[in-house]
BARO-501845 format. One record per residue (C-alpha): z, y, x. Coordinates in steps of 0.25 Angstrom, whole numbers, plus 2048, in hexadecimal, padded with zeros to 3 digits. Layout:
BEGIN
ZYX;...
//
This chain:
BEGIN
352D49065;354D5505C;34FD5F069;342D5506A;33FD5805B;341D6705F;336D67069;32DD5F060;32DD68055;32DD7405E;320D70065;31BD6C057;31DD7A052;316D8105D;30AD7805F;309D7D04F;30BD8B052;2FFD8905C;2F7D83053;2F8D8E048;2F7D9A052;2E8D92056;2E2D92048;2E7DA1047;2DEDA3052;2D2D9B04D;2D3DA1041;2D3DAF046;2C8DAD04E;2BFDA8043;2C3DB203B;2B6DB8032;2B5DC8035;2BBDC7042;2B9DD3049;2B4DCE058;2B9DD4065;2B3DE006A;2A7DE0073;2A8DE8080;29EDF2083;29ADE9090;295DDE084;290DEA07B;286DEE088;284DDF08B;27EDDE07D;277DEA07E;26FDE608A;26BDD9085;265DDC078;257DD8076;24CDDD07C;244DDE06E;24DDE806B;24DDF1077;24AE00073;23CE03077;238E1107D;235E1B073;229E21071;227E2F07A;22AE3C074;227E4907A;22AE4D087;22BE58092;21FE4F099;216E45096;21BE34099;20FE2D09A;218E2009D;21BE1E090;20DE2308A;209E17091;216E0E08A;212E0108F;20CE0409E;213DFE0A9;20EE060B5;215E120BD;214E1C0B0;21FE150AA;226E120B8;228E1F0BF;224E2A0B2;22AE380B7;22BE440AE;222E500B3;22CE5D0B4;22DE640A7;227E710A7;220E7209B;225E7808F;231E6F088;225E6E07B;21AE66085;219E5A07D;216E4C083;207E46081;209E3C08A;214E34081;211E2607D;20FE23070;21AE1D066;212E10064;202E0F061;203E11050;1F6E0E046;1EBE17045;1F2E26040;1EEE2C034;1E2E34036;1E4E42039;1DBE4C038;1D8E56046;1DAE64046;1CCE6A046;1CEE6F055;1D0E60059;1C3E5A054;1BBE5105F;1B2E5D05F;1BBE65068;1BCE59073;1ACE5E076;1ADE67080;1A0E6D088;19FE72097;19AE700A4;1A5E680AA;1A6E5D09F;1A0E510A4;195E4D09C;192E3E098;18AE340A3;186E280A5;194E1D0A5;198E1F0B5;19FE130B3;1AEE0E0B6;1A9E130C6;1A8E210C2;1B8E200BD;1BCE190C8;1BBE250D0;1C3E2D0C9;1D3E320C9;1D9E360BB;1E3E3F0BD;1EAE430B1;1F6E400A6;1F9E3509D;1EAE33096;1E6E310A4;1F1E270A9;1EDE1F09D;1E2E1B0A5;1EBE130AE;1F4E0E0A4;1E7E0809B;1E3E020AA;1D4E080A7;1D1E0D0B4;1CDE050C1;1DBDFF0C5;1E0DFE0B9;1F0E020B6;1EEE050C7;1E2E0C0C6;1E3E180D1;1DCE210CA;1E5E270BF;1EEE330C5;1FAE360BA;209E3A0BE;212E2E0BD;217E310B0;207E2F0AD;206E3C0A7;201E4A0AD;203E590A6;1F9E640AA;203E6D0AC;208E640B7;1FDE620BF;201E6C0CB;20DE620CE;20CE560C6;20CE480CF;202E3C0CD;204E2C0D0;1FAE2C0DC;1F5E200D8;1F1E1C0E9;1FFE1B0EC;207E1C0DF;20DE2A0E4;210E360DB;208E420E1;203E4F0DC;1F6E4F0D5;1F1E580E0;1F5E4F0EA;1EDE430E5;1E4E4A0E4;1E3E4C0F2;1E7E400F7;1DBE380EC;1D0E420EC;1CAE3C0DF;1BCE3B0DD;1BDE3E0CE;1CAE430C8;1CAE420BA;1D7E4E0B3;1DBE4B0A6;1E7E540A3;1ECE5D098;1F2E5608C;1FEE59092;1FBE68092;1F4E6A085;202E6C07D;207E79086;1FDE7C090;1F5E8A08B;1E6E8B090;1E8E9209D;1F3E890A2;1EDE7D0A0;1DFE7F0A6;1E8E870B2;1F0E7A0B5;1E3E710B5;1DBE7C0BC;1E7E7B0C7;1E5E6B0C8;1D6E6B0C9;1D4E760D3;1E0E6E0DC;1D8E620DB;1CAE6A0DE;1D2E6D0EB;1D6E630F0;1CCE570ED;1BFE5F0ED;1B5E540EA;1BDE4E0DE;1B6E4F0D0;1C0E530C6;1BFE510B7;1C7E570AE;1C9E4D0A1;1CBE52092;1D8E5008D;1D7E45082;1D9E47074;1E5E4206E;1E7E38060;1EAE3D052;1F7E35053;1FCE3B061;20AE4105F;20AE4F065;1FDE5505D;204E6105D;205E6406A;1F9E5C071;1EFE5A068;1DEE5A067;1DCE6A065;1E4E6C070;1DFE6107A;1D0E66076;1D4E7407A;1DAE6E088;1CEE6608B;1C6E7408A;1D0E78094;1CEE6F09D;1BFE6F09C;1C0E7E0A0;1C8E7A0AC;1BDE6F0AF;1B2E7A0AE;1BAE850B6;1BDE7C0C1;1B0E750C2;1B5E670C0;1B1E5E0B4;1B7E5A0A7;1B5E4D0A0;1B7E4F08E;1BCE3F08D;1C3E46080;1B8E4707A;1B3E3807B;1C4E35076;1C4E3F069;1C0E3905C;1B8E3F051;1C7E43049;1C8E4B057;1D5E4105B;1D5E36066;1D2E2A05D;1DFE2105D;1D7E15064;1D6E1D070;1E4E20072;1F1E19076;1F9E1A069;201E2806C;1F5E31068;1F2E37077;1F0E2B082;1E4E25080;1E3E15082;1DBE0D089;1CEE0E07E;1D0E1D081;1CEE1C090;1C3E1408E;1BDE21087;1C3E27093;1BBE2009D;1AEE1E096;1AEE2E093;1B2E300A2;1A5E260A7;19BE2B09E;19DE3B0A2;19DE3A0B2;19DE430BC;191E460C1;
//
């Protein structure tokens, strides 16, 4: 009898014991402050990855560069630019700036800003035998026939679809970054839009023999290139091109003013490209091609592109621009 009560009271004592140690733990657990066991990096990465998309860090707006990207002056195409861009070798001088950059976003209308005196519209006029004087409208046939070669304010042409065949027009040649400096010409690779290939300028050349071949180049150059070695490297591409496709009418196209609002005025700006242009109307002259002066029909009265005429970053023109473009281009044939 007595052990009996022994066992009783021992298995009453432990079933306590358990009880309390329980509502220790309870309590600990529910404890306010309580620091939480550690997350392992594994979780911390997990975390990461899942965050919400609203809050994925978008793409920074270009700076300058070695070389020009037109893939992201053109942020929001889709098409081969962005795909496969490739940087052309670097060797210009480390202060080349980069006109082909994308703007930070479109911004209102900038405060106007007054043009130096050298910059007004007046010195887009330009006089000489080769500039193609204005016709009758040669319609939408007359630029079907032609081939712009060129950098990026000619690839815009294929990304505002404005030519026959849209964003898979044929007739835009532009490296596959989209953009083309002059001093790259004598080696510098174009999308051959036949077969999507990457060959040299010269060899598409051979291989199209365009009818018209429309050259816009040189806002790449205006910021380092001195007189004698810009019109030396376009010299070098229109005799090659003389060579080789004999019966090919090639126009040389003003380089397009830029905004008031464009970011590197101090390297490429009005004064300089109006100088240029005169360049390469001497190079038109001395190698008895034509030169179209679109510029001219672009420049506002202030002597600036006017801001509903270009993409947002002050250089590209958009697609009201390439209207200009293309109506200037109809109504200054060939003849």
């Amino acid at each position: 009898m007595n052990i009996s009560k022994k066992c009783v009271c021992l298995f009453m004592a432990g079933a306590l014991s358990l009880s309390l140690c329980a509502c220790d733990l309870v309590g600990e657990e529910s404890k306010p402050g309580a620091t939480p066991p550690p997350q392992s990096d594994k979780e911390d990465s997990n975390n990461k990855n899942t965050a919400s998309p609203d809050n994925t860090e978008s793409v920074p707006p270009e700076s300058p560069a070695d070389t020009a990207d037109q893939s992201s002056a053109y942020p929001e195409d889709g098409n081969t630019a962005q795909e496969t861009a490739s940087t052309e070798p670097s060797i210009e001088p480390s202060s080349e700036p980069t006109p082909e950059t994308a703007p930070p976003a479109a911004t209102d209308e900038p405060a106007a800003v007054t043009p130096p005196p050298s910059a007004e519209s007046s010195a887009f006029q330009l006089s000489g035998d080769a500039i193609l004087g204005e016709t009758a409208d040669m319609g939408m046939e007359y630029i079907d026939k032609m081939v712009f070669l060129g950098d990026s304010t000619t690839y815009g042409m294929k990304y505002y679809a404005v030519l026959t065949g849209g964003k898979n027009t044929k007739q835009v040649w532009t490296p596959s970054n989209g953009t083309l400096t002059l001093s790259y010409q004598g080696f510098a690779s174009i999308v051959y839009p036949e077969d999507g290939s990457e060959i040299p300028i010269r060899d598409a050349v051979s291989q199209s023999l365009p009818e018209y071949l429309v050259i816009t180049l040189g806002v790449n150059g205006v910021s380092f290139m001195d007189e004698d070695y810009f019109k030396s490297e376009y010299t070098d591409l229109v005799t090659d091109i003389q060579s080789l496709s004999p019966n090919t009418k090639i126009i040389l196209q003003s380089i397009f003013p830029v905004a008031s609002n464009y970011e590197y005025l101090s390297s490429i700006n009005n004064e300089k490209i109006a100088k240029a242009n005169g360049w390469v109307l001497e190079v038109a002259e001395n190698t008895g091609v034509k030169f179209l002066n679109t510029a001219s029909a672009l420049v506002g009265a202030d002597g600036w592109l006017p801001q509903k005429y270009q993409n947002g970053d002050g250089l590209h023109l958009n697609e009201t621009g390439f209207s200009v473009v293309l109506s200037y281009i109809r109504t200054h044939g060939y003849q």
